[in-house]
N, C-alpha and C positions, 0 to 999 in steps of 0.2 A: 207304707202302712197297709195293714188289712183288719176287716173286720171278722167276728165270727159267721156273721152271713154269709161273705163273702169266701171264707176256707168252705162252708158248708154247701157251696153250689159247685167248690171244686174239688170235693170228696175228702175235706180235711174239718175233722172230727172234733168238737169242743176239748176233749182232752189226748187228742195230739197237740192244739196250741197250750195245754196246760203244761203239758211235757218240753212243748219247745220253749216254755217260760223257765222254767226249772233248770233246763240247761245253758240258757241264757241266750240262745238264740233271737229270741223275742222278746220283749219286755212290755208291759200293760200301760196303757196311756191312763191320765185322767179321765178319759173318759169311756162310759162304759160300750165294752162290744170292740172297743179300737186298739190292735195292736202296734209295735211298731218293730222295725227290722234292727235289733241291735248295732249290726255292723253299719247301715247306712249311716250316712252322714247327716248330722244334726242340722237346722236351721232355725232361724226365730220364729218361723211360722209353723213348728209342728205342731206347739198346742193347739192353737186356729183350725191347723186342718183335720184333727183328730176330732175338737169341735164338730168342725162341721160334715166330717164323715159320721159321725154319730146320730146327725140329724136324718138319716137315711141310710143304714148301715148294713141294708139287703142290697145295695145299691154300687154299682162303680163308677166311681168318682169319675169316669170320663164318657160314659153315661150318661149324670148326671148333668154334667155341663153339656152336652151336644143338646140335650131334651130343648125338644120347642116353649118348653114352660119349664123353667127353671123355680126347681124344690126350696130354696133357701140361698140368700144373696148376702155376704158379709157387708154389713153396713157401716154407718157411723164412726163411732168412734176407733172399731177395728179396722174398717174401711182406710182409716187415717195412718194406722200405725202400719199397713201393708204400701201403701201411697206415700209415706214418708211425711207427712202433715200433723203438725201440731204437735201437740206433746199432752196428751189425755190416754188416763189409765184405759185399756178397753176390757176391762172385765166388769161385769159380764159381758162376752161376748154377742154382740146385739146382731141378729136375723133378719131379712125381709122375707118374709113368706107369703102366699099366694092366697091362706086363706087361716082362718085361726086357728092356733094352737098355743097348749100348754106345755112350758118347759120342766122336764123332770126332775132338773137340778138347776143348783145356781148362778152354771156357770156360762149358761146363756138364757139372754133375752130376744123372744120374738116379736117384731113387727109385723100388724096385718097392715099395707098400705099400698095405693097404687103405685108401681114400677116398671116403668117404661124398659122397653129390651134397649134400646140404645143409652140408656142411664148406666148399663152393665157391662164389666169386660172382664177377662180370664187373665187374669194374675198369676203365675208359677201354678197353675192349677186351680185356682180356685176362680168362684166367681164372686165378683166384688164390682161396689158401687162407683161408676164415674169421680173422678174428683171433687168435679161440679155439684153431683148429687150428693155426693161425702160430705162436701161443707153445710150445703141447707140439712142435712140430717142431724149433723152437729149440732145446729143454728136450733132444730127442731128437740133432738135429746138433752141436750146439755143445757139447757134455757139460757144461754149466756153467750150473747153479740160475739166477747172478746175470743173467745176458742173457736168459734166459729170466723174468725176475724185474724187470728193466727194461722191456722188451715189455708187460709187464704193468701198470708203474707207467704208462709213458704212455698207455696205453689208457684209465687210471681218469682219470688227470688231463688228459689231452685231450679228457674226457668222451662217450668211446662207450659203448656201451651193450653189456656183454659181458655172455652169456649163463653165467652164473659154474654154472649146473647142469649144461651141455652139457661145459664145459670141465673140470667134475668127471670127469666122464664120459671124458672125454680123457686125462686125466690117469691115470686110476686103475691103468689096465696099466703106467705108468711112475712108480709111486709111491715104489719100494725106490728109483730114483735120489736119493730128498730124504730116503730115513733111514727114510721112512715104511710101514707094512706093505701090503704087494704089494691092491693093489686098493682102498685108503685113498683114494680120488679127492680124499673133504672135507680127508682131515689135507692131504693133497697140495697142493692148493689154501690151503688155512689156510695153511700154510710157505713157498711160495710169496708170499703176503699180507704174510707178517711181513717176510719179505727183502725185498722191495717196498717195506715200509711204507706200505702203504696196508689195513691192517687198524683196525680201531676204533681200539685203542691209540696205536697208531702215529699218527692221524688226531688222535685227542685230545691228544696230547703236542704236537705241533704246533700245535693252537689255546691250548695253553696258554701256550707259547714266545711270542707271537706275542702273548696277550696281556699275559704278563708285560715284554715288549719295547717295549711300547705305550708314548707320551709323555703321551696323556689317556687317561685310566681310563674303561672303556666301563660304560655305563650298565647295574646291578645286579650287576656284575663283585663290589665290593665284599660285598655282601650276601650274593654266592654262597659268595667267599671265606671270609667270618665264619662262616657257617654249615658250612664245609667243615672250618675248625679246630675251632668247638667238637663237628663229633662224629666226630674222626680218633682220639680215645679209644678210643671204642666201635668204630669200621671194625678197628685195631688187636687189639683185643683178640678180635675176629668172626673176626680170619684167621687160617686155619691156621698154627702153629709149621714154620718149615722152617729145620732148621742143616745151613748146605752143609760140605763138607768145609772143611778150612785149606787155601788156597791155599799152593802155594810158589812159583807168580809170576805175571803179568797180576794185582797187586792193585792196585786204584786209589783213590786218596789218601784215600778214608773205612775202607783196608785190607778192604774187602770186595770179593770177583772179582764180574762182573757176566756170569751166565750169561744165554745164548740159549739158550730151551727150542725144540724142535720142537711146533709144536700137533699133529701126530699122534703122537707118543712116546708108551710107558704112561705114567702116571703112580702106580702102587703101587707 
């Protein structure tokens, strides 16, 4: 891709790219000032990057990533669809930028917000938000736990390797959004986890499904089982008494409601 800026500092004239439009050599991006090379090979990301070559478009893109203050950071919900997380539209295309601006069109949205250099990494070109930081931006864009909580589950299950301390860390200034008390990063994180399902529990219930679901009996399964009934007496009688109120509705057909705690909630 090039811009017109970018022909203009290498002595190529507004209407030579007009002319190499004409012959099809080039073709016009959505956005403005950004061309692209016909013959190159297409990807999912040239909108994005035409985007965000647009945001600086006197500029070269490897420029602008080397810079010690990076211009404009693909965030949130794009951030997502470049990191393979969740499944949210990202248009507008959402920006972190260094200090405020208005967008000319509507096909991005800028962010003025603090952004740490180690929250950013260089994706096929671009620069884009940690995963970690991808999710709380979610968490923070979309006002909605559960996409921010999907984000999450694919991260575990597509097996990256998320830095769950840094993301505590993240999280903790937007903790009250999940119920949880203002700078709780871990309950934050925990709750997040449960919605997810990809906490212990959650983890465990699932291999239990899976082996209860099983056609051959996997080898010590049995034994684990045996020894699991004879001492559910004792688990039983070890755990705390808890009588929840009488439901008067969501009862489900053993007539007991089935609450979701928050792992950051008191519990006294």
């Amino acid at each position: 891709m090039i811009t017109t800026a970018q022909a203009r500092v290498h002595g190529v004239a507004r209407a030579n790219l007009a002319h190499r439009v004409r012959t099809g050599e080039l073709e016009r991006t959505d956005h403005y000032g950004v061309y692209r090379l016909t013959a190159a090979a297409s990807s999912p990301l040239d909108d994005l990057r035409a985007a965000w070559l647009s945001t600086n478009w006197g500029a070269l893109a490897q420029d602008r990533t080397q810079a010690p203050q990076l211009d404009a950071v693909v965030a949130s919900a794009a951030a997502a669809m470049v990191h393979g997380l969740g499944d949210v539209y990202p248009a507008p295309y959402r920006l972190i930028v260094p200090s405020r601006r208005q967008s000319a069109t509507g096909a991005i949205a800028y962010s003025w917000r603090p952004l740490d250099p180690a929250d950013v990494e260089i994706v096929d070109g671009l620069p884009i938000t940690s995963r970690e930081r991808t999710i709380v931006d979610l968490l923070i864009d979309e006002g909605d736990a559960s996409i921010a909580a999907d984000a999450l589950r694919d991260a575990f299950r597509g097996g990256f390797e998320l830095d769950e301390k840094r993301l505590a860390e993240l999280l903790a200034s937007h903790a009250g959004k999940l119920g949880c008390v203002q700078g709780d990063g871990a309950g934050a994180l925990a709750y997040l986890m449960v919605v997810a399902e990809v906490d212990a529990v959650s983890q465990a219930r699932r291999a239990l499904d899976r082996v209860l679901m099983s056609k051959a009996l996997l080898p010590g399964v049995e034994a684990y089982v045996h020894k699991l009934v004879v001492s559910l007496p004792a688990l039983v009688a070890a755990a705390p008494v808890q009588v929840p109120p009488l439901p008067d509705k969501g009862v489900s057909a053993l007539g007991v409601r089935r609450e979701t705690s928050r792992p950051c909630e008191s519990k006294d």
